[in-house]
C-alpha positions in Angstrom: 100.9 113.9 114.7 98.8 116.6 113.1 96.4 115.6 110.1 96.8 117.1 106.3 95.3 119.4 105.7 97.2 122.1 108.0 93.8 124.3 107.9 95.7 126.6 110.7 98.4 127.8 108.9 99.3 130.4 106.4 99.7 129.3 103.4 99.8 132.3 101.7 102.3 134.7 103.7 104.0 137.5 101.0 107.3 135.1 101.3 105.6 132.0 100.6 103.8 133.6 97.6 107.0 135.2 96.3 109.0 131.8 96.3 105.5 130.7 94.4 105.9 133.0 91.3 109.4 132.5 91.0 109.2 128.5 91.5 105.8 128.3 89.5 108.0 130.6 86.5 110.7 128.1 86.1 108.9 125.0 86.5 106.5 126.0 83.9 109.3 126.8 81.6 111.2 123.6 81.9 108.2 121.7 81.5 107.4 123.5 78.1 111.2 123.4 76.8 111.1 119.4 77.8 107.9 119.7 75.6 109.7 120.9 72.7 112.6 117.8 72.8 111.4 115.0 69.8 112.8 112.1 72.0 112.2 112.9 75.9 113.1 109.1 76.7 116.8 110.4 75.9 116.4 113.3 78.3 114.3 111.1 81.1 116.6 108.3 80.9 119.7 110.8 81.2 118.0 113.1 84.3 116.6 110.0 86.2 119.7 108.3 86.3 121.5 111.7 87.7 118.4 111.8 90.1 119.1 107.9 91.3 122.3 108.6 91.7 121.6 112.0 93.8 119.3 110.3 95.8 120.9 107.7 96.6 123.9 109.5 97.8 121.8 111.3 100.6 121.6 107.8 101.9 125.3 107.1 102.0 125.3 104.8 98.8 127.7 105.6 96.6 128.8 104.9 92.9 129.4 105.9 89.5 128.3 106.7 86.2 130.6 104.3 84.7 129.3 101.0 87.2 125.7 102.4 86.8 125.9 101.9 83.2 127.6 98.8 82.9 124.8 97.4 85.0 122.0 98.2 82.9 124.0 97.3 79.9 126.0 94.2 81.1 124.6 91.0 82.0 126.4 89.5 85.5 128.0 92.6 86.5 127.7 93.2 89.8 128.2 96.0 91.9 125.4 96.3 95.1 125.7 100.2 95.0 124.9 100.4 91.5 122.5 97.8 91.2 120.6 100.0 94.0 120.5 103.0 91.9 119.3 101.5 88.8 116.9 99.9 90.8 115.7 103.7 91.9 115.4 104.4 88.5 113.0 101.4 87.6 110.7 102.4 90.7 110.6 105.7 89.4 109.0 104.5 85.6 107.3 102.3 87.4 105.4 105.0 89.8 104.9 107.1 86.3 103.5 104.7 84.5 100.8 103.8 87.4 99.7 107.5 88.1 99.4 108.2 84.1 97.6 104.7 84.0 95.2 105.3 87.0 95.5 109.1 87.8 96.1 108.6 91.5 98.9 107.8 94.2 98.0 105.0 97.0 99.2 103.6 99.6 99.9 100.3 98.0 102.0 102.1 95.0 104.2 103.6 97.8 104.6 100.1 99.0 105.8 98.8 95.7 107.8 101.6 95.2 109.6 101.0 98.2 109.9 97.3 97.9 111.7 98.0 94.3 114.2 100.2 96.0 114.8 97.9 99.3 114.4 94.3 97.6 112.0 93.4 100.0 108.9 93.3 100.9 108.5 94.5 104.4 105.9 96.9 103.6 104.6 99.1 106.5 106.3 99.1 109.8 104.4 96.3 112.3 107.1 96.8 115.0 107.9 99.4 117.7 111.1 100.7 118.2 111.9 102.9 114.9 113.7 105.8 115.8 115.8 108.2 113.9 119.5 108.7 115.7 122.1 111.1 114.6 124.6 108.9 112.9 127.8 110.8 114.9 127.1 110.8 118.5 124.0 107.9 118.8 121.5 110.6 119.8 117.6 109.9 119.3 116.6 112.6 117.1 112.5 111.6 116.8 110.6 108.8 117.4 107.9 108.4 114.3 104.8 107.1 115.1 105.1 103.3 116.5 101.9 101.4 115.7 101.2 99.8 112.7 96.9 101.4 112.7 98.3 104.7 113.5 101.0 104.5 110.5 98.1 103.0 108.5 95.7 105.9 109.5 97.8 108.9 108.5 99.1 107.2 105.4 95.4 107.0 104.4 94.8 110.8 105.7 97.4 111.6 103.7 96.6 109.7 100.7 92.9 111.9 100.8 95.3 114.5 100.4 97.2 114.4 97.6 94.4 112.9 95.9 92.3 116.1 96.6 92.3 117.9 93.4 89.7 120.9 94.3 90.9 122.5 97.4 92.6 126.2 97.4 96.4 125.1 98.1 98.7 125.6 95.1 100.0 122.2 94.2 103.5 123.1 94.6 102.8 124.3 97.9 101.5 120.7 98.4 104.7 119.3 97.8 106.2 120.4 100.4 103.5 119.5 103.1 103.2 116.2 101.1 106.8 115.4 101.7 107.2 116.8 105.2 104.2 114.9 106.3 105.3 111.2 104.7 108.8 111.7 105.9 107.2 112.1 109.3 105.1 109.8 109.2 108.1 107.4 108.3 106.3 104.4 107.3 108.9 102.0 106.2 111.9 100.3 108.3 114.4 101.7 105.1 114.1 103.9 101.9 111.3 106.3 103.4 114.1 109.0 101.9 114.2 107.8 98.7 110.4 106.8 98.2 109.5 110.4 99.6 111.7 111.7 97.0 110.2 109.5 93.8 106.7 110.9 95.2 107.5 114.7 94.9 108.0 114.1 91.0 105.3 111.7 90.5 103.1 114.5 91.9 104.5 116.7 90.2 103.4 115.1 86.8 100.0 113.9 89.0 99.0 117.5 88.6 100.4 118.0 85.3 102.9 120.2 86.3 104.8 118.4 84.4 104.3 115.7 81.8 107.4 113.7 82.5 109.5 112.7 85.6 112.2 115.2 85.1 112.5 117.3 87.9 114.1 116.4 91.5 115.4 117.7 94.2 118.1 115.2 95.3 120.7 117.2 93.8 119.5 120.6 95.7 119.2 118.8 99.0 122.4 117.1 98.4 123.7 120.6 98.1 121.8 122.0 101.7 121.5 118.5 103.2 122.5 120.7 106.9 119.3 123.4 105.8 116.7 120.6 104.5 117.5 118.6 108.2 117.6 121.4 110.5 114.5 123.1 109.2 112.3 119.8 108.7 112.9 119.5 112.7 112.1 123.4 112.8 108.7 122.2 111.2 108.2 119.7 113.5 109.3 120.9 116.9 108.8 125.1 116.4 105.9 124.9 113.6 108.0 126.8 111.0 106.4 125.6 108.3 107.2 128.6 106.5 110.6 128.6 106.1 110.3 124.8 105.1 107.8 125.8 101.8 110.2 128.6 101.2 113.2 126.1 101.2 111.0 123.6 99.0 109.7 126.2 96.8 113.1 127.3 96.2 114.2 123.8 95.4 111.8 123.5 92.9 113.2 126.9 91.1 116.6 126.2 91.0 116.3 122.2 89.7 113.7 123.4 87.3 116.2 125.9 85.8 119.3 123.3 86.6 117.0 120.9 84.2 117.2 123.3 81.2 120.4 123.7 81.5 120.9 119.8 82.0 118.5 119.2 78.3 120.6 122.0 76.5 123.7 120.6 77.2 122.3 117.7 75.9 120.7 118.8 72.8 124.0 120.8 71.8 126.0 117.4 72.8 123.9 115.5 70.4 124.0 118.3 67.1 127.5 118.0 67.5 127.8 114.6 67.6 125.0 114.0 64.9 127.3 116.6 62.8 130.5 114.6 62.9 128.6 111.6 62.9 127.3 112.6 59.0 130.7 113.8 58.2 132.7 110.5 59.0 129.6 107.9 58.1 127.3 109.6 56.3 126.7 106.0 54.2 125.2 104.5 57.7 124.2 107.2 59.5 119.9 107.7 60.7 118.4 109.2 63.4 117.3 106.2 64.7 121.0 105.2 65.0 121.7 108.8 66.5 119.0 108.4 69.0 119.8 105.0 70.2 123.0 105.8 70.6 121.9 108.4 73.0 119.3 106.2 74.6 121.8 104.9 77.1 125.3 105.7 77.0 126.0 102.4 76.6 124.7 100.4 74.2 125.1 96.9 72.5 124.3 94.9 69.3 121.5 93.4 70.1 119.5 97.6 71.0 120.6 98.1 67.9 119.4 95.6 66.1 115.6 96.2 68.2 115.5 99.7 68.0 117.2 100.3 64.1 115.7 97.1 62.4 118.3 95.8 61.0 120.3 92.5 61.2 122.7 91.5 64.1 125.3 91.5 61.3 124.3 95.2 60.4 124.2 96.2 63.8 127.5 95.0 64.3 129.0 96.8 61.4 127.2 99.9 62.7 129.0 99.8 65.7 132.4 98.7 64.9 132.5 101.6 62.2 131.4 103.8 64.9 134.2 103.0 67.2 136.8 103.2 64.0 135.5 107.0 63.9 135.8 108.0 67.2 132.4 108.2 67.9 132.5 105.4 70.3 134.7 103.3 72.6 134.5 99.6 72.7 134.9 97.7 75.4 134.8 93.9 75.8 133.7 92.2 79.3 133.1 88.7 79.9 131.6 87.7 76.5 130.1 91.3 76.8 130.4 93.9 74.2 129.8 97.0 75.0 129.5 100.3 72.7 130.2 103.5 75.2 128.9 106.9 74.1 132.1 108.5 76.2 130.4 112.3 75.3 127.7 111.3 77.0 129.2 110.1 80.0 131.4 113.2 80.7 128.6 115.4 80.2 126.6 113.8 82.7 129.4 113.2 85.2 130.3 116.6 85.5 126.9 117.8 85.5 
């Protein structure tokens, strides 16, 4: 395998700039309108559950908004698909808040990361024998490399990389050599895919691209799963790197503006709501109690009580009015109650 950096290509052809400028545009726009958002834990929790979800389906694992909230709401509810994309989520805050704690991406935090999403802790491959097959007719697609030093060696090499804040190469361009090299590289037995994928965003907001993890491209590649497969093996057997950056580059323009439209949906989803909210129960109504009902989409008595300040008894009257108005459903499992925000949940379903 080749060593970052890739000092014998192009890295500024007139197509790669092009997809640059417009990818550059748009990222820069969505990171200033997330900017302008009073709350961005309502937007981030909202986008990075879409984005676990998204991911997560590229790997065959499948489930919905409805299980994926009751498992971060409900105690004992179990549901392994669902479990594994809240999961995602958590290694996704969890790789944010390391980077903005020590300003750097390792090795070892792409070890946890993957041990958060895989429940184990295999860590680097030690054992020959990985190979990628296509999943229809058993074919061997590409052997990564085998030994564990090797694995080690160009994990490190490219560790140097995107730690290497003063070389010439736009960091978007980066990206894409960033992900096309770790995917190579394939260091894990399972969920190189999905760690690969929490690494884009984290350095995205590494180079402070953007100052929260809100952008991802699991829903684009999701959408050109055929393109993103046929021209990573383009990269690797023809050296068409170009097209690859292009693809990437173009990812990165249409989530960015896909994300905008996401957070105005949003903010027009919780104006109305806060407006009929202040009409029906204008006698209870705050916006802490509007932004924690926005938090998750589900909720229960006990956030409320935390994040409002008020008694279990309060909280509980909160709610219960709330579902009297309309402005909630209530659903009881187990000895679970649970407060669903049902706007919420469409407009993130059919997003």
């Amino acid at each position: 395998m080749k060593l970052l950096p890739f000092n014998d290509y192009d890295l500024k052809t007139p197509r790669i700039l092009d997809a640059l400028n417009e990818a550059s545009r748009s990222l820069a726009e969505l990171k200033g309108f997330a900017n302008s958002i009073p709350n961005q834990h309502i937007l981030i929790n909202a986008i990075t559950i879409n984005e676990a979800k998204d991911s997560s389906a590229i790997e065959n694992i499948v489930t919905t908004h409805d299980s994926i909230y009751k498992v971060l709401t409900e105690s004992g509810f179990k549901e392994e698909a669902a479990k594994e994309v809240v999961d995602y989520r958590s290694a996704i805050w969890f790789g944010y808040e390391f980077i903005k704690d020590k300003g750097f991406i390792n090795t070892n935090l792409l070890v946890k990361l993957q041990s958060m999403i895989e429940h184990n802790k295999a860590g680097i491959r030690k054992t020959p024998g990985t190979n990628l097959v296509n999943s229809k007719t058993g074919e061997i697609i590409y052997t990564p490399p085998q030994s564990e030093k090797e694995i080690r060696d160009l994990l490190k090499n490219l560790e140097d990389y995107i730690n290497e804040f003063d070389d010439q190469t736009d960091p978007l361009i980066k990206m894409a050599l960033i992900h096309y090299q770790f995917e190579t590289i394939h260091p894990f037995y399972d969920g190189n895919g999905r760690t690969g994928r929490i690494l884009n965003v984290l350095y995205l907001v590494l180079n402070s691209l953007l100052d929260s993890p809100i952008l991802y491209l699991s829903n684009y590649i999701n959408k050109n799963k055929d393109i993103y497969y046929k021209l990573f093996t383009e990269f690797r057997e023809k050296n068409n790197y170009e097209d690859w950056i292009i693809y990437i580059l173009k990812g990165v323009e249409e989530t960015s503006k896909y994300t905008i439209e996401l957070i105005k949906r949003i903010q027009s989803e919780m104006e109305s709501y806060k407006e009929e909210f202040m009409t029906k129960l204008p006698k209870i109504y705050s916006d802490e109690l509007l932004d924690s009902l926005f938090y998750e989409v589900y909720t229960r008595i006990n956030y409320i009580e935390q994040r409002c300040g008020v008694t279990r008894q309060t909280a509980a009257v909160y709610l219960n009015q709330l579902v009297d108005a309309g402005l909630l459903e209530y659903e009881k499992v187990g000895r679970e109650s649970i407060y669903k925000n049902t706007k919420l949940i469409d407009l993130l379903s059919k997003f």
